[in-house]
C-alpha angles and dihedrals in degrees: 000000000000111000105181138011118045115340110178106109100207085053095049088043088057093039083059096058102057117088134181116329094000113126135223128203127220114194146200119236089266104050117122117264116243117211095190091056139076115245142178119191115215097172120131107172123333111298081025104147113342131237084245091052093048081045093053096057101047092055091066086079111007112091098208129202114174131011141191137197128164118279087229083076086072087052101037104046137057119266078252096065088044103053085049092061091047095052107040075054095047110147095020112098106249110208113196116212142182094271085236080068091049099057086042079068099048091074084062101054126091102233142339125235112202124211138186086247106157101193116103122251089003098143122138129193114190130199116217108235 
């Protein structure tokens, strides 16, 4: 049994599957469902669990190596979630994009990992180094 780390099995089975330069995305609770994509929904209750936290626990063991996010985050959100974004990326080049550019990505990935994320706009897409 699996005692630390991520434990979700559904999340470790599409992990697997990226390999280098494919990209994931990690997504907020409104963010537009994708058929043709793999997703797993990890969302609780809104703010349940974050797109950083899910963040958080994918770095352990995902080397990135580019990232985008939509340039309305900069506009939507405080200088304080902001600066979060900026610092749990620190060192991985963070591209901002129109948001419309940023969806044009999401066919591309992998999979999509939904959160319960409750900021507006705070959708990540990460490139697997």
């Amino acid at each position: 049994m699996l005692k630390s780390g991520i434990i979700n099995p559904a999340v470790l089975q599409l992990l697997a599957r990226i390999r280098h330069t494919n990209t994931l995305v990690i997504a907020d609770q409104g963010f537009p469902f994708w058929p043709q994509i793999e997703t797993v929904d990890l969302a609780l209750v809104s703010g349940v669990p974050t797109v950083l936290q899910v963040l958080d626990a994918i770095r352990a063991n995902f080397s990135i190596g580019q990232a985008w996010a939509a340039q309305e985050f900069l506009t939507h959100n405080s200088a304080a979630d902001q600066a979060e974004l900026r610092r749990r990326l620190e060192g991985i080049s963070l591209v901002f994009e129109p948001h419309v550019d940023f969806k044009l990505r999401v066919p591309g990935a992998i999979g999509l990992i939904r959160t319960g994320g409750a900021l507006p706009y705070s959708n990540l897409i990460i490139e697997s180094a």
